[in-house]
DOVEXZA-469694 format. One line per field, with one value per residue (C-alpha): residue number from 1; residue in one letter; x, y, z. Coordinates in steps of 0.5 Angstrom, whole numbers, plus 500, padded with zeros to 3 digits. Layout:
% residues N
pos c(NUM,...)
code c(a,...)
x c(X,...)
y c(Y,...)
z c(Z,...)
END
This chain:
% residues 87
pos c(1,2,3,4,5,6,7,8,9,10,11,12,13,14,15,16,17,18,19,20,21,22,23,24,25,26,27,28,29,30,31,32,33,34,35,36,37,38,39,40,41,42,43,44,45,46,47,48,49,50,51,52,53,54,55,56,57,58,59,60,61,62,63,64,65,66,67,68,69,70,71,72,73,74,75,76,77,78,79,80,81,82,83,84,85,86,87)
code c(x,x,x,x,x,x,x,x,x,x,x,x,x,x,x,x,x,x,x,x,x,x,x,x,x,x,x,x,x,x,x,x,x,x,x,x,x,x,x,x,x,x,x,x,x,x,x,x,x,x,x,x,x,x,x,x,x,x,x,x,x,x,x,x,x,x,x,x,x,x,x,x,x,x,x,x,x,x,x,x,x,x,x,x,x,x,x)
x c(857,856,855,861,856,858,850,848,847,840,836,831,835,835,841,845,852,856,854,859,862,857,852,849,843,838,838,836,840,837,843,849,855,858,851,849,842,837,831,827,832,831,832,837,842,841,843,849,851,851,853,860,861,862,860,865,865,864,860,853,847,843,838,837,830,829,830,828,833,838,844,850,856,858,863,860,865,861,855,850,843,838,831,830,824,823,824)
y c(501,508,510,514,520,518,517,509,504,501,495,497,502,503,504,506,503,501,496,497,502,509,503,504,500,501,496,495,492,486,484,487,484,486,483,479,482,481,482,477,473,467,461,457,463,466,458,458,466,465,457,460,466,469,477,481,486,492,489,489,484,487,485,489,492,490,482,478,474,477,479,482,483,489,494,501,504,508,506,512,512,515,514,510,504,504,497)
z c(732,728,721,718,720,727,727,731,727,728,725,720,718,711,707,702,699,693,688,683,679,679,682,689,692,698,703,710,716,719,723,727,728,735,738,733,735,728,724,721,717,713,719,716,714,720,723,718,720,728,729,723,726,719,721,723,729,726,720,719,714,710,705,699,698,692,692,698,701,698,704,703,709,708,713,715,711,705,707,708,712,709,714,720,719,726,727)
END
């Protein structure tokens, strides 16, 4: 699973992406829909996202970094790295 920069996605990337109209976020990727692996994600959505099966292959969660417990699905598409956390 690769950025549109051909770089691997890694949890606790750090990310930016579209909000809106000339809006972008930052937000971190706290799980990958081609293994499901994950971060820390609050325990019933988690349980909701895996026993549903709602994350594509090729789409990854994040949580936007300014609001705790605010996920997002979103594909790779337009979505650009700006650091590794190291998570």
């Amino acid at each position: 699973m690769n950025y549109e920069s051909g770089e691997k996605v890694q949890l606790g990337d750090i990310v930016r992406l579209d909000s809106g109209p000339e809006q972008h976020v930052s937000a971190q990727v706290v799980m990958l829909g081609n293994n499901y692996s994950h971060l820390d994600v609050n325990p019933d959505f988690l349980e909701w996202v895996t026993s549903e099966k709602v994350l594509n292959i090729a789409d990854v969660l994040v949580e936007i970094e300014s609001k705790a417990e605010s996920y997002m699905f979103t594909t790779l598409c337009c979505v650009q790295l700006i650091r590794r956390s190291g998570a």
